[in-house]
N, C-alpha and C positions, 0 to 999 in steps of 0.2 A: 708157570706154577699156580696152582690155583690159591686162590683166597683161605687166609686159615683165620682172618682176625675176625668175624662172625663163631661162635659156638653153633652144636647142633641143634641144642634148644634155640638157638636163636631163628636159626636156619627154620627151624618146623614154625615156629611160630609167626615165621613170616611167610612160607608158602600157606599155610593155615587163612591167613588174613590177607593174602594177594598183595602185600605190599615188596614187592622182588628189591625195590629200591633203600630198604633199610639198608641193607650191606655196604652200600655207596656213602652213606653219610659221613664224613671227618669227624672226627672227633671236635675240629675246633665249630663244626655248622651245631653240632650238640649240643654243647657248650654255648653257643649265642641262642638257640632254641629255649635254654633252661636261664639265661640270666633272665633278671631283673633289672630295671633303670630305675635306679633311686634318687630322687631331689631331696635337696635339705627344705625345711619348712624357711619362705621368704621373710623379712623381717614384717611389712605388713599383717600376712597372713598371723606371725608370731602377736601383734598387738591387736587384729581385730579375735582371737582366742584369747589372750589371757587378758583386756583390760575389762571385756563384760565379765570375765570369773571373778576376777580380784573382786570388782565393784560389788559384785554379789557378796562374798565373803565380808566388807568392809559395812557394806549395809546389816549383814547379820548382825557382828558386832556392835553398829552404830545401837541397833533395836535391842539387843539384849542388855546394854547399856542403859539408855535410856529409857524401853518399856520396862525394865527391872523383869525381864524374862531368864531363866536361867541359862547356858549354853548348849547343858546338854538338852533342854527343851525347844535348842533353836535349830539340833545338828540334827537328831535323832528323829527316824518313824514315828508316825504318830502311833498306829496302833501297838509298839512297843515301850512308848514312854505311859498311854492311858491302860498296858496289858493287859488288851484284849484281841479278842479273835483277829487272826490275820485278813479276814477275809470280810471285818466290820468297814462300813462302807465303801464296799465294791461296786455301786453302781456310780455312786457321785464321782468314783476314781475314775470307772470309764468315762464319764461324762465329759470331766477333765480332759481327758485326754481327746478325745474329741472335738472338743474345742479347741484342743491345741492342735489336731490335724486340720482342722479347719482356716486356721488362723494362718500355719506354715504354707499350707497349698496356696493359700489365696496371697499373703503375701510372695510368695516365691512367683508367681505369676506374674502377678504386678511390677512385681523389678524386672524381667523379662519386656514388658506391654512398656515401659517407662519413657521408650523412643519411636512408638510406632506411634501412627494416627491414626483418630484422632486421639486426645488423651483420656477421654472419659471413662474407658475401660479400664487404665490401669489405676485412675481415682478409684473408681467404684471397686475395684480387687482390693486397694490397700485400705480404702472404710471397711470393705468387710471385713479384712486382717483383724484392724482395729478394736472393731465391734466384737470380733470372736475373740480378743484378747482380753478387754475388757472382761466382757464373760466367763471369760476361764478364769482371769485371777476373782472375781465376784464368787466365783463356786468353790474357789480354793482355799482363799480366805476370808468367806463368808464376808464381804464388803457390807453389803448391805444390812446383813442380820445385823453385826458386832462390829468391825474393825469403826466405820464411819459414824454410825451413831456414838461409840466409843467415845473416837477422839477427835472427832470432826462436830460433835451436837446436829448429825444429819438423819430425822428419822426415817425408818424404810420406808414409808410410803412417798415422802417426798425424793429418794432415792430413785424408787421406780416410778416414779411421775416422771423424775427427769432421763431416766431408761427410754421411758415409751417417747417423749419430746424427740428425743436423736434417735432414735427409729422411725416415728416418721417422717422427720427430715433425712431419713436416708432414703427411704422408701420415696418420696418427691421427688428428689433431687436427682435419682437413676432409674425414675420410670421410663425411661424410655430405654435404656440398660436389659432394666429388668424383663420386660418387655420378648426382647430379643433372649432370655435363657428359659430355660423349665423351673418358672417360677411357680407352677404347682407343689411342688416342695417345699417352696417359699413360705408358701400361704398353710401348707399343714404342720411346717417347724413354728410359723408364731400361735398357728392356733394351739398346740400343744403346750407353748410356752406361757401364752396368755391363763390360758383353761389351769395349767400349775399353779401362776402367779392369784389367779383370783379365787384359786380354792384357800389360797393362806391366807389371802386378805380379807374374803368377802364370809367365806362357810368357813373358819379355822372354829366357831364356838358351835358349829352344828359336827361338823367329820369328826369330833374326839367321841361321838357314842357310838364313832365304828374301832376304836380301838385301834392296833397296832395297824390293821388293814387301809386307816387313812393316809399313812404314810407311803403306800403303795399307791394310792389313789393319785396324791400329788407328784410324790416321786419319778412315780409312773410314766405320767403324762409330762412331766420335763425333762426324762429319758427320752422318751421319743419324741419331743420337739430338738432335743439335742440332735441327734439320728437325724433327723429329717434336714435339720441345719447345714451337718456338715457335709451330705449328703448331696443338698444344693448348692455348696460352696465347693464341691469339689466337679461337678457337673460344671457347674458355670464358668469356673477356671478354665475346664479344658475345652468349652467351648468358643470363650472367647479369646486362647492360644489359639487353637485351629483356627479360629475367622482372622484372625491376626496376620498370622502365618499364610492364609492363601490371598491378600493383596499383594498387588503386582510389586507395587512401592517398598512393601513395608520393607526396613532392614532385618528381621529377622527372620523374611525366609531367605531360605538356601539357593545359594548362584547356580540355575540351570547347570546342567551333565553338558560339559565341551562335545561339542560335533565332533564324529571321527572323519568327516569328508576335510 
């Protein structure tokens, strides 16, 4: 008797497509083809997600308390609470985020590098984690402008005095690092950053008789030291993965393909 459990559509559409074996399938090989394996979330997993949430939330409240901020100015968009343009400081926002790509890549490496040798790689991934964290929340929340002078009595310039101090003690400390990556990027994210930081400092009472366009001047050039940053941070990471990954020793490359002899 021939096969009836195939329709004709079925039928065309599998001589159509050379697959003759559709017909053969059970219903129960279907059926395991279409599930899904699903895990419950482990209780770890459960407390490394919600104790950094909570903390965040408890810290909102600590500062809305305490700085006498209001709530809805601590929940809420900024450019919805100041209503204005959706699209009022869009570069500083990519910036941000840039720094936070930069921060993620390089830390996520480094816990990767944490067991291999020697360990200098994975120091030098997680000071730059560091360094681009720092950074991003400095841009976020204007550290150096406002929050520290604020309520710290730290003025900007001794802020970015103490900037440039742990930059070139990074810079020292993983020359020979640095060295081994495309640190040409290196050298054009701080020039970019530098040339930003000393237009505010040095020319801030000459750029205001170029008008709105000095803001571009500065802006500008701390965009593309951003860019150029994360840029090198993520080059370097997958650099020194790859160098990582092809010694003999290291644990995290993968155990040779079994011989089939």
């Amino acid at each position: 008797m021939p096969d009836h459990t195939c329709s004709n559509q079925t039928r065309l559409l599998t001589q159509d497509s050379g697959v003759s074996a559709l017909c053969k399938l059970s219903g129960a090989t279907l059926h395991k083809m279409g599930s899904v394996a699903w895990k419950t979330i482990s209780p770890r997993h459960l407390l490394m997600t919600l104790a950094p949430s909570l903390s965040v939330l408890v810290v909102v409240v600590a500062a809305s308390l305490f700085l006498q901020v209001s709530m809805p100015n601590m929940t809420r968009d900024v450019t919805a609470i100041a209503n204005i343009h959706p699209l009022s400081g869009v570069l500083s926002n990519l910036g941000v985020l840039l720094w936070c790509t930069a921060a993620a890549v390089c830390g996520f490496a480094s816990f990767f590098l944490r067991h291999a040798q020697p360990r200098s790689p994975s120091r030098f991934l997680l000071s730059s984690s560091l360094l681009s964290v720092y950074l991003m929340l400095d841009d976020l929340f204007q550290l150096h402008e406002n929050l520290l002078p604020r309520y710290l009595g730290l003025s900007e310039k001794i802020v970015i005095s103490a900037l440039a101090v742990a930059l070139f003690a990074y810079l020292i400390v993983f020359r020979r690092i640095l060295w081994r990556t495309n640190f040409g990027a290196l050298v054009v994210a701080l020039g970019f950053l530098g040339a930003s930081a000393g237009e505010d400092l040095i020319l801030e009472t000459w750029l205001w008789r170029l008008g709105q366009w000095a803001f571009l001047l500065e802006d500008g050039a701390k965009w593309l030291g951003i860019v150029f940053w994360c840029s090198y941070c993520v080059h370097a990471s997958y650099r020194l993965l790859d160098g990582a990954l092809g010694q003999p020793n290291n644990p995290l490359r993968p155990d040779p393909p079994a011989s089939s002899l």
